[in-house]
Residue frames relative to the residue before (quaternion, step in Angstrom):
aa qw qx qy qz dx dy dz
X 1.0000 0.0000 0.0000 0.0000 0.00 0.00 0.00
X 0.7628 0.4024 -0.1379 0.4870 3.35 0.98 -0.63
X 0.3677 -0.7768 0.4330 0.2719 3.64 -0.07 0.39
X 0.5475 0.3835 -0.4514 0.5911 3.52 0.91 0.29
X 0.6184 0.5829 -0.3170 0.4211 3.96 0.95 -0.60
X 0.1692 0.8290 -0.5328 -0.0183 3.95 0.63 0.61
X 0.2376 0.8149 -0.5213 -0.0881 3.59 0.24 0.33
X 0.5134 -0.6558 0.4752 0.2837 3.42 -1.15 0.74
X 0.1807 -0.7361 0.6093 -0.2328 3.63 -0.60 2.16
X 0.4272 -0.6433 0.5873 0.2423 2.99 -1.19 1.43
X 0.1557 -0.7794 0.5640 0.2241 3.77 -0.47 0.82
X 0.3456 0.6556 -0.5968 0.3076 3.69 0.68 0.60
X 0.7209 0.4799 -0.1962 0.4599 3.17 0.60 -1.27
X 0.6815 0.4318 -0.4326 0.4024 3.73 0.63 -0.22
X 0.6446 -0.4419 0.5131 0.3549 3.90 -1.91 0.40
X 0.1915 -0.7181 0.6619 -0.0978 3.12 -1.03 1.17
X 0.0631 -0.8044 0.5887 0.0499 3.51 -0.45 1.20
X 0.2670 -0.7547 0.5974 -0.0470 3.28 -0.25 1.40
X 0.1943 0.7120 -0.6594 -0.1428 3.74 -1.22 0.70
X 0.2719 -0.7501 0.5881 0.1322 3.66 -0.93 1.41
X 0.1989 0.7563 -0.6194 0.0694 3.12 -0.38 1.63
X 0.4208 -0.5793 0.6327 0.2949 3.52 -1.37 1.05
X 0.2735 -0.7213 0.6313 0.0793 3.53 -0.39 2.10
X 0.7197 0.3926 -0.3262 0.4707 3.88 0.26 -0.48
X 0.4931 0.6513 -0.5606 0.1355 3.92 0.51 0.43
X 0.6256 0.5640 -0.2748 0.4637 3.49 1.40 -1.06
X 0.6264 0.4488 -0.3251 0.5482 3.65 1.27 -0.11
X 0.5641 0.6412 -0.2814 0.4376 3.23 1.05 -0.54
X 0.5406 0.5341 -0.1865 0.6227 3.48 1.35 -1.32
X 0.6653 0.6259 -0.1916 0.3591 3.10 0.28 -1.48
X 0.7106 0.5594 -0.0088 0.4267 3.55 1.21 -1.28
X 0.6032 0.5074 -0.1374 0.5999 2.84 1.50 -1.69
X 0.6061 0.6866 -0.2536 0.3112 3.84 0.57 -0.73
X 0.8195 0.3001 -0.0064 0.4881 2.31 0.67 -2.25
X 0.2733 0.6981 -0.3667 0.5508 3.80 1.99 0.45
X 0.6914 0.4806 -0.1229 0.5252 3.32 0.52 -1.48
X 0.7349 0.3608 -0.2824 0.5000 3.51 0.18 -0.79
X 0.6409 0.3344 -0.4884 0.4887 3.67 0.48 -0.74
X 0.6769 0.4270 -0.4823 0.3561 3.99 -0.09 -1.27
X 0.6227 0.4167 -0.5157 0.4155 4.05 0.58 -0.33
X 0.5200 0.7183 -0.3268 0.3269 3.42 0.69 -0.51
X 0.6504 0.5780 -0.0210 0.4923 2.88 0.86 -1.75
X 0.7691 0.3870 -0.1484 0.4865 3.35 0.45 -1.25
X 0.6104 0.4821 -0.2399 0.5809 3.74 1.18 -0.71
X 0.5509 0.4284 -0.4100 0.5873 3.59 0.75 -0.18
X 0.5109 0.7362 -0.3248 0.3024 3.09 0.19 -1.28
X 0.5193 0.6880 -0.0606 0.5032 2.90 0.41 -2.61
X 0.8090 0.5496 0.0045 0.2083 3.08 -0.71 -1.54
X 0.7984 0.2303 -0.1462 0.5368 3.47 0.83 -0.90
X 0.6652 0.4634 -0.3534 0.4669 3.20 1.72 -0.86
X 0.4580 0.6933 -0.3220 0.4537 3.77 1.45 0.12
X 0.6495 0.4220 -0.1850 0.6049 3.42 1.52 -1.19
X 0.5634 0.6483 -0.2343 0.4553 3.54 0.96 -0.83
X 0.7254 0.3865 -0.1657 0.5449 3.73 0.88 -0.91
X 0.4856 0.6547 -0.3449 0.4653 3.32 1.61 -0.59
X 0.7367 0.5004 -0.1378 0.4334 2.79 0.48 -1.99
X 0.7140 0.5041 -0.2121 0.4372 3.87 0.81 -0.57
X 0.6884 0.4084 -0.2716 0.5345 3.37 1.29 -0.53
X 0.7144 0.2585 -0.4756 0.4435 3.35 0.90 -0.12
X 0.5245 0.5915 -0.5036 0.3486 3.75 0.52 -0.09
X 0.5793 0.4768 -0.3757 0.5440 3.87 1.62 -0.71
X 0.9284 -0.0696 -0.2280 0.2852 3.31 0.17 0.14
X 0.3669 0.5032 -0.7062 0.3370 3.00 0.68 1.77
X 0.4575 0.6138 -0.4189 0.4884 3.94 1.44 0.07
X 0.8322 0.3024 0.0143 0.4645 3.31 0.54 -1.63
X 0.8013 0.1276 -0.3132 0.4936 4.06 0.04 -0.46
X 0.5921 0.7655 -0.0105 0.2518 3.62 1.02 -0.08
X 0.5551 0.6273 -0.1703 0.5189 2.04 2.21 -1.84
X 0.3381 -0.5622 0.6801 0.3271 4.50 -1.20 0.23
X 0.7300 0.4135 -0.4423 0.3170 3.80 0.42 0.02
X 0.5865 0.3778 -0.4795 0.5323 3.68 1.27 0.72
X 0.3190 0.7000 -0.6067 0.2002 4.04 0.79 -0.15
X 0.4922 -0.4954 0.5979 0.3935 3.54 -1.09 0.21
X 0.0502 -0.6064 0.7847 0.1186 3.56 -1.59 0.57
X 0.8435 0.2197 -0.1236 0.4744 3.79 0.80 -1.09
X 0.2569 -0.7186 0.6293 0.1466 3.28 -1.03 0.55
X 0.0039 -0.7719 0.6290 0.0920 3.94 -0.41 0.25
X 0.0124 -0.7681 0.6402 0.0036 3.49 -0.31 1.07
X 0.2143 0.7687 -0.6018 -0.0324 4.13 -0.94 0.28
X 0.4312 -0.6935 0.5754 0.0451 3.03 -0.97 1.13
X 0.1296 -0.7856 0.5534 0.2445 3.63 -1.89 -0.51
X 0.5415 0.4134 -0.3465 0.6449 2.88 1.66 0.31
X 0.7831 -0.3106 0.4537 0.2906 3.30 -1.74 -1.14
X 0.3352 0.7588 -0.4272 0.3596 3.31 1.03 0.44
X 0.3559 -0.7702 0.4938 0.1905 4.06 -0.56 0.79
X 0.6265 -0.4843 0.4607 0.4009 3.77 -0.36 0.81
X 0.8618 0.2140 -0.2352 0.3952 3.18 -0.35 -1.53
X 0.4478 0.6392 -0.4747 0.4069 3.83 0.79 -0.12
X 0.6641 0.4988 -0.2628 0.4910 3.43 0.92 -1.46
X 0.8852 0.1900 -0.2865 0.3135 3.37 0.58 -1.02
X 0.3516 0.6420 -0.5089 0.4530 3.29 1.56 1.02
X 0.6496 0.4342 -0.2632 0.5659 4.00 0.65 -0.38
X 0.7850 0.3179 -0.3074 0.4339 3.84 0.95 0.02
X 0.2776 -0.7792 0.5080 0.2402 3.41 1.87 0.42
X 0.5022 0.5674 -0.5846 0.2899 3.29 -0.11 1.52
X 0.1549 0.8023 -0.5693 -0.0903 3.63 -0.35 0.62
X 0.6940 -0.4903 0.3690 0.3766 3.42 -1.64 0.15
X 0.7768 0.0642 -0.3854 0.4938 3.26 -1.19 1.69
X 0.1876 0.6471 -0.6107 0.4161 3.11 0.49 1.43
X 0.3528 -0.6146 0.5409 0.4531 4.07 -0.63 0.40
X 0.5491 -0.5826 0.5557 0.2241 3.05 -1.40 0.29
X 0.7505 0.4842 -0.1759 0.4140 3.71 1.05 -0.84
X 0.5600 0.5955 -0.2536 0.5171 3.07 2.03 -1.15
X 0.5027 0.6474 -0.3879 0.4215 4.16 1.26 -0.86
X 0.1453 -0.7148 0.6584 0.1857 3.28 -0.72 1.03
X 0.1546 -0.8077 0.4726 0.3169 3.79 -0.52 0.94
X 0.5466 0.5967 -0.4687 0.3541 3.78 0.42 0.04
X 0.3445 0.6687 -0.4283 0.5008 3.78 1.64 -0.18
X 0.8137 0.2181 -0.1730 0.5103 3.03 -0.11 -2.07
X 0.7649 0.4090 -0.4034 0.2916 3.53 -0.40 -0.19
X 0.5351 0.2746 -0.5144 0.6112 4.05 1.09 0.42
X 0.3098 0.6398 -0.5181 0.4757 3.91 0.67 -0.07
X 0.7852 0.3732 -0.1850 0.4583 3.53 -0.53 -1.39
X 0.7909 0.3000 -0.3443 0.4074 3.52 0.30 -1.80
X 0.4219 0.5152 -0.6330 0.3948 4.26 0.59 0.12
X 0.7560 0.4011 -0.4577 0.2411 3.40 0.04 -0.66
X 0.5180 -0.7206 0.3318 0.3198 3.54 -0.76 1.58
X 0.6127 0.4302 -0.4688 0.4688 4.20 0.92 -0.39
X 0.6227 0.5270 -0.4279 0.3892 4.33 0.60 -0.15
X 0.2996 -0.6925 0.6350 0.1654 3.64 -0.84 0.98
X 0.8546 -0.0633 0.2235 0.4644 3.31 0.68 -1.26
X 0.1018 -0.8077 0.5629 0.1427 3.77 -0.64 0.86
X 0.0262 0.6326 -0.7622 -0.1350 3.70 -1.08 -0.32
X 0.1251 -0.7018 0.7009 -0.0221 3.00 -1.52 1.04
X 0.3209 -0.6763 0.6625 0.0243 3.68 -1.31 0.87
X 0.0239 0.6654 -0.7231 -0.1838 3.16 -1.93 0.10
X 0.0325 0.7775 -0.6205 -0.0969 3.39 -0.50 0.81
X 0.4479 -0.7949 0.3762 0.1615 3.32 -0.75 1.44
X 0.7445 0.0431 -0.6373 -0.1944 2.24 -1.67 0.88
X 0.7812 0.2668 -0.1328 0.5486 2.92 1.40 0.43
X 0.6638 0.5744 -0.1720 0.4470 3.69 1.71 0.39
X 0.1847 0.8844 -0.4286 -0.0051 3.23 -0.65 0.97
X 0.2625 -0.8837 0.3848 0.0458 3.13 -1.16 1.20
X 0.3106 -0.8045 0.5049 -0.0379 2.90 -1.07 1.29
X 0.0236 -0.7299 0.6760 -0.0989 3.86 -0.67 1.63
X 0.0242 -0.7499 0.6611 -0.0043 3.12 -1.64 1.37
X 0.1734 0.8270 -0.4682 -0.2585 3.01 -1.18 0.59
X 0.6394 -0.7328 0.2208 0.0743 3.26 -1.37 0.95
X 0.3936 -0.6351 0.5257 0.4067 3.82 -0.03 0.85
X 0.2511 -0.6895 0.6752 0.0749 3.08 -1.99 0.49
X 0.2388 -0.8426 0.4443 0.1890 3.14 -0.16 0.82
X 0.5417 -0.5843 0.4966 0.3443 3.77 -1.22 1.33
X 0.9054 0.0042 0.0946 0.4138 3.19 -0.02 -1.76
X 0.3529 -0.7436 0.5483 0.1478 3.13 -2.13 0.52
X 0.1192 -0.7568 0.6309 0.1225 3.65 -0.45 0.68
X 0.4038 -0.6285 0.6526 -0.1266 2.93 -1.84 1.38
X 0.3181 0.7917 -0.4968 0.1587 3.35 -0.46 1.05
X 0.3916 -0.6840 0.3988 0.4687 3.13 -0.61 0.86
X 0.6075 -0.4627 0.4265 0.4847 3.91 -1.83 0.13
X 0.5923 -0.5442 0.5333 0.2620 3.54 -1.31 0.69
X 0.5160 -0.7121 0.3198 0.3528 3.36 -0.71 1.35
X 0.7364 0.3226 -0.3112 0.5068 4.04 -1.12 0.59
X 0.5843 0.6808 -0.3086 0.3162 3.73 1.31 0.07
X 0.0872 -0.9238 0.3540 0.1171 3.42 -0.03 0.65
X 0.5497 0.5615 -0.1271 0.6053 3.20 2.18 -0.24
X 0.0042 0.7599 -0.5962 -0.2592 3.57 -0.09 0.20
X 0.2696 -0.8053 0.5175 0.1052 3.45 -0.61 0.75
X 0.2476 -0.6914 0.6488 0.1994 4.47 -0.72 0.79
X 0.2922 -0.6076 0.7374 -0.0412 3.47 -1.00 1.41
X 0.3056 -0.6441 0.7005 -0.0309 3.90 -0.48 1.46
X 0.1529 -0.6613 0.7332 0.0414 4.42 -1.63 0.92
């Protein structure tokens, strides 16, 4: 007890205050964290470039491809079997010259056309690079009705089913 008092003690027999500390837990944490932070890192980069990457690809697709003056329409080929006027046709298929070709959505123009009650049937084409072609074909109509004009009418007017 005394520091001038050294006696020689069986130190089995004496209390032993032991602390069991896991010295490597706060580093451990510490580890785990800084684990965490890099894989978010990672993964947010990641993220990131393949975000810029798709960027970078969609506009090169269509400054190559919807963009490009070497798919613009120059011709239009419109044929018919009946009595229909080109430009009529290609007024009802909203297509005009220097439109891209690639940018034309053809299933547009071609339920476009078939609404119109005198079209039986359209087929559209692209012929690349710079032509497109348009085939209609045309109902025929069975019958005609005659009537006289409706009294105070000065217009006879055609009422389309």
């Amino acid at each position: 007890m005394w520091p001038w008092n050294k006696k020689a003690r069986n130190r089995r027999l004496e209390r032993t205050i032991e602390l069991d500390v896991k010295g490597g837990s706060r580093f451990q944490q510490w580890r785990s964290g800084r684990l965490l932070a890099m894989a978010l890192t990672v993964s947010l980069g990641t993220f990131l470039v393949l975000v810029l990457l798709w960027h970078a690809c969609s506009m090169l697709w269509n400054r190559l491809v919807y963009e490009n003056p070497v798919f613009a329409i120059q011709r239009l080929e419109i044929t018919t079997d009946g009595v229909l006027a080109p430009e009529q046709i290609r007024r009802w298929a909203r297509v005009n010259v220097g439109q891209n070709l690639l940018a034309l959505d053809l299933s547009w123009v071609k339920r476009d056309l078939e609404l119109v009650p005198v079209v039986k049937s359209a087929a559209l084409e692209r012929v690349l690079p710079n032509t497109l072609r348009i085939r209609i074909s045309e109902r025929v109509p069975v019958a005609q009705i005659l009537c006289p004009a409706a009294p105070g009418s000065k217009e006879s007017v055609v009422f389309t089913l």
